[in-house]
C-alpha positions in Angstrom: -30.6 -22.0 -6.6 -30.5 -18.2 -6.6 -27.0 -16.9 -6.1 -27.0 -14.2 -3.7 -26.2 -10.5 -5.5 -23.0 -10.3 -3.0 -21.7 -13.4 -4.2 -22.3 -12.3 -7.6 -20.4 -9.4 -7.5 -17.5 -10.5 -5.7 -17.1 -13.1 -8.3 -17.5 -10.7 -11.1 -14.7 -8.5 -8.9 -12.2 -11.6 -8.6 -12.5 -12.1 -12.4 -11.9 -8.7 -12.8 -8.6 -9.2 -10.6 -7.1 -11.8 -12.2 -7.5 -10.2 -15.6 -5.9 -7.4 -14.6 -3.0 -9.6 -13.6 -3.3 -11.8 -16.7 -3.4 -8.7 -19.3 -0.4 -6.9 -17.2 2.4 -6.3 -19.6 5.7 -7.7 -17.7 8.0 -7.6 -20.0 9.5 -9.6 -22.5 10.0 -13.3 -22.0 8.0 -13.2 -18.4 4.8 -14.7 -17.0 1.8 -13.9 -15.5 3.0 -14.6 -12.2 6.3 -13.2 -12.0 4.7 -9.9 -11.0 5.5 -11.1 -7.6 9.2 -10.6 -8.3 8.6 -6.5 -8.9 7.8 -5.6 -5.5 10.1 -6.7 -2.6 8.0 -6.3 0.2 4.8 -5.1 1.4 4.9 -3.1 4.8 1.5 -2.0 6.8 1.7 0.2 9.5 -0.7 1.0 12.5 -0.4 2.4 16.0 0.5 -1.4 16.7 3.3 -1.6 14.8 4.8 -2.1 11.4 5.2 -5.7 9.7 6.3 -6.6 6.3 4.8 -9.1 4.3 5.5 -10.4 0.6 3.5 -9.9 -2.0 2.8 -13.2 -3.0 1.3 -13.6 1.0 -2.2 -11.7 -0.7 -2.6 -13.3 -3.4 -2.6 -17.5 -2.9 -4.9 -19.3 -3.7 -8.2 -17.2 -5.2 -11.1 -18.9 -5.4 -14.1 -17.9 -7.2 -16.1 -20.9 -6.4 -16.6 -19.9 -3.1 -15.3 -16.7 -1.9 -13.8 -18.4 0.6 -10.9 -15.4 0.9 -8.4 -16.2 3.6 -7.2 -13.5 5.8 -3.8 -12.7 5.8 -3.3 -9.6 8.2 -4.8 -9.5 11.2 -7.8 -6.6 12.1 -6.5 -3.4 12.8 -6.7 0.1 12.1 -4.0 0.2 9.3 -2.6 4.2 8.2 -0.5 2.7 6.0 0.1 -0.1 3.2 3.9 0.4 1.4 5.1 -1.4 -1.6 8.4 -1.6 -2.3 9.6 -2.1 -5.7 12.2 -4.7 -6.3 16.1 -3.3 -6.6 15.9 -4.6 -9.9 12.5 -2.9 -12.1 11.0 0.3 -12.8 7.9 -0.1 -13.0 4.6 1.6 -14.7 1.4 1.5 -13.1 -2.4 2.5 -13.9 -4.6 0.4 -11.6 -4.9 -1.3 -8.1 -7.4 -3.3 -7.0 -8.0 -5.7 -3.6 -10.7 -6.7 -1.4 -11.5 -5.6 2.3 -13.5 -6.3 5.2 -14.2 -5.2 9.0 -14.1 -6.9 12.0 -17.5 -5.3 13.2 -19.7 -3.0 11.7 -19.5 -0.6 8.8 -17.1 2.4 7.8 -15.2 4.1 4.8 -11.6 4.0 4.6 -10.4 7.2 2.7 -7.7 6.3 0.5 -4.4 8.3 -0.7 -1.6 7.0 -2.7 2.0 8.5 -3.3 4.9 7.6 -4.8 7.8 8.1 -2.3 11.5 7.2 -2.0 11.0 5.6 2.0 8.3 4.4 4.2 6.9 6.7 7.2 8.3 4.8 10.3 5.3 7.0 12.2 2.2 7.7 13.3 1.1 11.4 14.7 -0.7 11.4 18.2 -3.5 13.6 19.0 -1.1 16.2 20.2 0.8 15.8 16.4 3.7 14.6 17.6 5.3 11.4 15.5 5.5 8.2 17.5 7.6 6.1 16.3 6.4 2.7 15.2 8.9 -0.8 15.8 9.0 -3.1 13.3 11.3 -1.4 10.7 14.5 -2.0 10.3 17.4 1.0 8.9 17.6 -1.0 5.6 13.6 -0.4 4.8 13.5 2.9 5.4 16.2 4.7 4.0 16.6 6.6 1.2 17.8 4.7 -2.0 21.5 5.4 -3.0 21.4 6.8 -6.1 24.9 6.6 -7.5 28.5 5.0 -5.7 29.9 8.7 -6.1 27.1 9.8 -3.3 28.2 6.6 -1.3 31.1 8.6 0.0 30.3 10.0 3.4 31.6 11.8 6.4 30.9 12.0 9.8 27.9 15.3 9.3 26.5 13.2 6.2 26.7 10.0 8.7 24.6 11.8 11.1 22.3 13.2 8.3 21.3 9.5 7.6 20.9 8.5 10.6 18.1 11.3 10.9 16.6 10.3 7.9 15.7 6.6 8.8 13.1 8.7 10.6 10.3 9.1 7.9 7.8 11.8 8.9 4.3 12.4 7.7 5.1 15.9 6.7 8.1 14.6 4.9 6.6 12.4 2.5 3.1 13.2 1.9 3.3 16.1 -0.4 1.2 16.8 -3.2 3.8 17.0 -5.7 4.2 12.8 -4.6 0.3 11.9 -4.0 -1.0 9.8 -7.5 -4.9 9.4 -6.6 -7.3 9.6 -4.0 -10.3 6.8 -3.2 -13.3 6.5 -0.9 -14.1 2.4 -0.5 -16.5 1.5 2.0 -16.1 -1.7 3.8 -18.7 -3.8 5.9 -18.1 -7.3 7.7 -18.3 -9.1 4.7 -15.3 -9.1 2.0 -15.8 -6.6 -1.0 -13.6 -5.1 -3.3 -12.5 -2.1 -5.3 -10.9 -1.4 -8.5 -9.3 1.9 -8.6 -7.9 3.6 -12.0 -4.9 6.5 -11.9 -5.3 9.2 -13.7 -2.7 7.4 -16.9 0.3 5.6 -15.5 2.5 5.8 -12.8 6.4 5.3 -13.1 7.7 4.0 -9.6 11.4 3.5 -9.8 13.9 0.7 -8.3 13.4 0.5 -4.7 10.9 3.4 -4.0 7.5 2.9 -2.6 3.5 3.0 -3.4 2.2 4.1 -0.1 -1.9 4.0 0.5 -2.5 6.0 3.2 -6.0 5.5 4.9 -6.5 9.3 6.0 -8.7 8.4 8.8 -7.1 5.5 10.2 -4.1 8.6 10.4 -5.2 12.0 11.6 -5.1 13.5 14.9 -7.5 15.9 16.5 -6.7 19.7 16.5 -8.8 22.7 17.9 -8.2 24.4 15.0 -10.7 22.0 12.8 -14.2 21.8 13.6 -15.1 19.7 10.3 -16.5 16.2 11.8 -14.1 13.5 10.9 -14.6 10.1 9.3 -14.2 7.8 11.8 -11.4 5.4 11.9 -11.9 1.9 10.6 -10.5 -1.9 11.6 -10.3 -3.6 8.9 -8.2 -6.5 7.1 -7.4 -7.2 3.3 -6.3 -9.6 0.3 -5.8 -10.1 -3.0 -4.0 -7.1 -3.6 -2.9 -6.4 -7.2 -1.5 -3.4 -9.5 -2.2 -3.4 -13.5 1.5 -3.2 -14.9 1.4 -1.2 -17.7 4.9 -1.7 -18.5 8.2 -3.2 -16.4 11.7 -2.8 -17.3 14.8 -4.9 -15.8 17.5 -3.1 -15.0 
């Protein structure tokens, strides 16, 4: 029986996958699988909402026998996917790689990903103004503490937080924090991708690998006549990073 060239090459992309997890380097005296334990959430964000997921939700049960590739998240026009790196690692990054598929139809989801210290909590209209998206709580989107010294505040630096739980575009996606940039185009059937950095990526305790899907994000302007990609509804799984190197605090 003739195995269909699809089939073929989303099996070839699932082996691919789990080598990248099984040649990870994480660290001395740890497993394949504990690669789960370096990220401590993953957040996606659409003009529905914001939910957060774990890690270990994408990546259950991969089979290559028959593709049969659950879905985890449901179809939507995602902006962004955030991962958050566990309190307790630094981690060093030089690949990602996961599958995708639309609900109907074909498109192209153009793909940016930074290295930031919160997760955007919204979502620009057409006018450009941020909406702000539920789903979040303070905790997620805050800046890290980086010392108990800076812990000590007053009632202006109490008020400056509170501001910054608001994470906008603007704010974060700079291009002193953007790591790569991917085109992956996506049809009703599940394919995949395998996307290297340019070297490896250090992301410290408790900041975030953001994917921003640029045209599941923008908003229209008079001042840009270029045609825009379309946006794109989509889902996706078996989401994984090549660890290069981790280190426990």
């Amino acid at each position: 029986m003739k195995i269909p060239c699809k089939l073929t090459a989303l099996a070839v992309c699932v082996a691919l996958l789990l080598s990248l997890a099984s040649c990870a380097d994480f660290g001395a005296g740890e497993n394949e699988d504990d690669f789960k334990k370096y990220f401590s959430g993953v957040y996606v964000l659409s003009k529905s909402g914001a939910e957060k997921y774990s890690i270990e939700d994408f990546n259950r049960d991969i089979h290559m026998e028959d593709m049969d590739i659950p879905v985890v998240v449901p179809y939507n026009e995602y902006c962004y996917i955030g991962f958050r790196v566990s309190e307790e690692y630094t981690l060093s990054l030089s690949e990602f790689a996961f599958f995708a598929k639309t609900q109907n139809g074909e498109g192209e989801l153009e793909l940016e990903f930074y290295i930031t210290d919160k997760m955007p909590t919204s979502i620009k209209d057409d006018d450009g103004n941020d909406v702000e998206m539920p789903g979040l709580d303070e905790e997620e989107t805050q800046t890290p503490p980086e010392s108990d010294a800076n812990s000590e505040t007053n009632s202006d630096s109490e008020t400056e937080t509170e501001t910054e739980t608001e994470s906008r575009e603007e704010d974060l996606f700079i291009p002193a924090n953007k790591i790569h940039t991917a085109t992956f185009s996506v049809g009703e059937e599940w394919d995949s991708v395998l996307l290297e950095f340019d070297g490896s990526k250090t992301i410290e305790p408790n900041q975030y690998v953001i994917v921003r899907i640029n045209n599941n994000c923008y908003f229209s302007s008079d001042d840009e006549e270029e045609e825009k990609t379309p946006s794109v509804s989509f889902t996706f799984n078996y989401l994984l990073f090549h660890i290069t190197d981790a280190h426990k605090k």
